[in-house]
C-alpha positions in Angstrom: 29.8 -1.1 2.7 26.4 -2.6 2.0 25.2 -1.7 -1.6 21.9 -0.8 -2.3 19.4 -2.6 -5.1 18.1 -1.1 -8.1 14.5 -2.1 -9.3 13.4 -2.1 -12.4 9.7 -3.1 -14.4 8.5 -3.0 -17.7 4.9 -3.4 -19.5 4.5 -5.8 -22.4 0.8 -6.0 -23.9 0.8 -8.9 -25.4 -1.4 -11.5 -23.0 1.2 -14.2 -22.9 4.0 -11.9 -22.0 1.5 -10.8 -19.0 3.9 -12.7 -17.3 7.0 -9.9 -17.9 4.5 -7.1 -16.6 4.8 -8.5 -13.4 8.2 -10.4 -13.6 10.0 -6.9 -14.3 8.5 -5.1 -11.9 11.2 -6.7 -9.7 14.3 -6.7 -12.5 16.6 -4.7 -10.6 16.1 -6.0 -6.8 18.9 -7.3 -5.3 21.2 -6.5 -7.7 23.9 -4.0 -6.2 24.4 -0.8 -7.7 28.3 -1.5 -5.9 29.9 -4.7 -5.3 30.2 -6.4 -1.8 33.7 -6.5 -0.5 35.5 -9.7 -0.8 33.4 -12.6 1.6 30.6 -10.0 2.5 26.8 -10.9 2.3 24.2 -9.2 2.3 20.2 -10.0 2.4 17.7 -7.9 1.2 13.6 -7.7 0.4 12.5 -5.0 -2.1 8.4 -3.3 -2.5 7.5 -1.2 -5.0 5.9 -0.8 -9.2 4.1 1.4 -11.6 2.4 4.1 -9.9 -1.5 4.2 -11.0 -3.6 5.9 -8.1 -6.5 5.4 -10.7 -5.9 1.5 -10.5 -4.8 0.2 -7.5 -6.4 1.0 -3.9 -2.5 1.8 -2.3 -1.8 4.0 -5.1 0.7 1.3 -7.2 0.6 -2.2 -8.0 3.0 -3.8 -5.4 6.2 -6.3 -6.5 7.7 -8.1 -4.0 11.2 -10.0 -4.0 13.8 -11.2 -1.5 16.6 -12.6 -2.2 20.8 -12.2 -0.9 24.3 -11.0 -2.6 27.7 -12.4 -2.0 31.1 -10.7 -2.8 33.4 -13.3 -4.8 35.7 -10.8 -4.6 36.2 -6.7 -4.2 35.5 -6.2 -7.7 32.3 -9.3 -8.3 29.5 -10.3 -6.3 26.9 -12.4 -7.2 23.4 -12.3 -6.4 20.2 -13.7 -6.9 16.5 -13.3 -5.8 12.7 -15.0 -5.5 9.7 -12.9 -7.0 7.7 -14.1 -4.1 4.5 -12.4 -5.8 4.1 -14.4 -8.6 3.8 -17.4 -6.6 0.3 -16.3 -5.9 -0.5 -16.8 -9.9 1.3 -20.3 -9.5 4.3 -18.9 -10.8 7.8 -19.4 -9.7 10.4 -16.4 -10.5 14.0 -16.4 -9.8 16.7 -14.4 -11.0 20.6 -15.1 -11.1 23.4 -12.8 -11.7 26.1 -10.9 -11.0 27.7 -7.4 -11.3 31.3 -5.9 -11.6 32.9 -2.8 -11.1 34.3 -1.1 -13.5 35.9 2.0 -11.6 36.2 3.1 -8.9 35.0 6.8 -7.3 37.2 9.5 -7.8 36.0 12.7 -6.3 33.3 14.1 -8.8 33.4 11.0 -11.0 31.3 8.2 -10.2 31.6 4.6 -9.6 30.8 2.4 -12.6 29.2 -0.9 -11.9 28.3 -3.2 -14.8 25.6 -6.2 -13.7 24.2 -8.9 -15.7 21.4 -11.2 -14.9 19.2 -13.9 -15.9 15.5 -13.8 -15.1 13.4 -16.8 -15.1 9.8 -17.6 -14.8 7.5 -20.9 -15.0 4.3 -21.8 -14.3 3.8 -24.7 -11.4 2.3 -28.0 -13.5 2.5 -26.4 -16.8 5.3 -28.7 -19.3 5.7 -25.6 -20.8 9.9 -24.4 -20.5 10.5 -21.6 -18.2 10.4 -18.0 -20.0 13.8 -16.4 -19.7 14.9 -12.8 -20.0 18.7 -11.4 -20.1 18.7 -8.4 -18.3 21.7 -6.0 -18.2 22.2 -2.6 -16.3 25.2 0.1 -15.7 24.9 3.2 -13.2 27.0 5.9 -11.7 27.4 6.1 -7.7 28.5 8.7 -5.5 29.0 8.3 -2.1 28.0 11.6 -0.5 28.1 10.7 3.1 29.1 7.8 5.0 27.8 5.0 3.4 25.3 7.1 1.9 25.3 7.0 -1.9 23.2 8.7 -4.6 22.9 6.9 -8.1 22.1 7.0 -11.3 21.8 4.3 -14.3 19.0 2.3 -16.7 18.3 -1.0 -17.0 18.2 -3.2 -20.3 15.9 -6.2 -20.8 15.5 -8.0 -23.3 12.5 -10.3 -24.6 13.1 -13.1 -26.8 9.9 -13.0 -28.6 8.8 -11.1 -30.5 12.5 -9.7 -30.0 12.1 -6.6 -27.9 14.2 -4.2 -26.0 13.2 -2.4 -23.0 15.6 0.5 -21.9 14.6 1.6 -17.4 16.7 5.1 -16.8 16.5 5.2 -12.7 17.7 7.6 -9.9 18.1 6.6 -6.3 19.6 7.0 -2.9 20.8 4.7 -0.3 21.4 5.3 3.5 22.1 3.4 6.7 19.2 3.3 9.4 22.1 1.6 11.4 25.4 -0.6 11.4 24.2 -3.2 9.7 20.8 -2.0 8.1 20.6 0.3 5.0 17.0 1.6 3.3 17.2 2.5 -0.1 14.4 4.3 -2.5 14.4 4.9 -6.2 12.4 6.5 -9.2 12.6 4.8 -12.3 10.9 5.4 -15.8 10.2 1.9 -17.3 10.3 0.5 -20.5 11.3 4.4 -21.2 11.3 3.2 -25.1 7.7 1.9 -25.7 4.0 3.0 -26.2 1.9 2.5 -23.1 -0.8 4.5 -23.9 -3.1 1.5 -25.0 -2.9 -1.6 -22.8 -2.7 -2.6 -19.1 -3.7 0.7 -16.8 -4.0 2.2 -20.2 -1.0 5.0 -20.2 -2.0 6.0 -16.6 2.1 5.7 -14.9 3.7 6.8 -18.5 5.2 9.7 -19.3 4.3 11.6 -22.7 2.8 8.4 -23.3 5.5 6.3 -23.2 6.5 4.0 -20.4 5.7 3.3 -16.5 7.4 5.7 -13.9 7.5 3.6 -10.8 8.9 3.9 -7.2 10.7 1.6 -5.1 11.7 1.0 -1.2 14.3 -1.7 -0.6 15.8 -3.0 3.0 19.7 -4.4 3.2 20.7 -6.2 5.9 24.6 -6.7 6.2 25.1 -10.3 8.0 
C-alpha cells in the first residue's frame, strides 16, 4: 500500500528562529503515517502552510518539499526529504527519519505508527553549524476503502533554544488517483500550544489566538 505524508509547521517569533517558521512548515512531509512494506519505495512532493488570505496573494504561504521513503522492513521504513523552498533564502533543509508501527488495524481500532525524525537547516557560506530540530509524531489510521485511509495524530517538535515545545494535532485522508499514484490532503493546527497573536501575520491562521491552522496537498508515487 502506499502511505500517505503528514505535514506539519510551526511559528517561532524570535528573528533567528525565522528559520523554523519556514522549516516546519514542511515537518511532517514524507513521513508515512503507515510503513512501506518490506523493499517498497515510494516518492513523494508535498504544497501547502498557514492559511492567511490577508497575507499572501494565493490565500497561504506555500512550503514545498520532495523527498522518498523505503521500507527496511513490514514494520520500519525510513524516509527523508529536501525543503526545496528554503534554497531560495540560500538555505539548505533536509530531514532524516524513520517511522514504526506499532499495531496493526483491527476493525474499529486504528493503526498506530510512531515516526521520529531529524530536521536540519544551514545557511549556504555561513561557518555557522546547521540548526537541528528532533521532531517526533504518532497517529491513528483507518483504512476505509481500498487503499483509502483517514487519519488522525499531532506532531511534536522540539527547539533547542530557548528550549521549546511545539505540539501540531492533524486530520487527513489519503486516496489512490490510480495504481501507482495516491493524493493525500490534511488540516493541521500548528504549534497548537503557543501564542500567535503578536508576531509574523500577527494571529491571522490561529485559532483563539493560539497557533497556525494550515492545509496540505501531497502526491505519492509507488515505483
Amino acid at each position: 500500500m502506499t502511505a500517505p505524508f503528514h505535514l506539519c509547521k510551526s511559528y517561532i517569533l524570535s528573528a533567528p528562529a525565522a528559520l523554523l517558521i519556514m522549516a516546519l512548515a514542511g515537518c511532517g512531509s514524507g513521513q508515512p503515517v503507515r510503513v512501506l512494506s518490506e523493499g517498497e519505495t515510494t516518492i513523494n512532493a508535498s504544497l501547502g502552510g498557514p492559511i492567511v488570505p490577508s497575507s499572501s496573494p494565493v490565500g497561504f504561504v506555500p512550503y514545498l518539499t520532495a523527498g522518498a521513503t523505503h521500507g527496511l522492513n513490514d514494520d520500519i521504513s525510513v524516509h527523508g526529504n529536501l525543503h526545496l523552498l528554503m534554497s531560495a533564502f540560500a538555505v539548505g533543509g533536509l530531514d532524516l527519519g524513520a517511522s514504526a508501527r506499532l499495531i496493526r488495524q483491527d476493525n474499529v481500532i486504528p493503526e498506530l505508527t510512531l515516526g521520529a525524525r531529524l530536521i536540519g537547516f544551514m545557511k549556504f557560506g555561513d561557518p555557522v553549524a546547521p540548526r537541528l530540530y528532533p521532531d517526533v509524531s504518532l497517529n491513528g489510521s483507518w483504512e476505509i476503502a481500498d487503499r483509502t485511509l483517514v487519519y488522525a495524530g499531532a506532531h511534536g517538535t522540539f527547539q533547542w533554544k530557548p528550549g521549546a515545545f511545539y505540539l501540531s494535532p492533524f486530520v487527513g485522508l489519503q486516496f489512490p488517483l490510480s495504481t501507482s499514484f495516491s493524493l493525500q490532503t490534511e488540516l493541521i493546527w500548528q504549534a497548537s500550544n503557543h501564542d500567535t497573536r503578536v508576531g509574523i501575520f500577527e494571529g491571522e491562521s490561529s485559532i483563539g489566538g493560539m497557533g497556525s491552522f494550515g492545509a496540505f496537498v501531497a502526491g505519492v508515487i509507488t515505483l
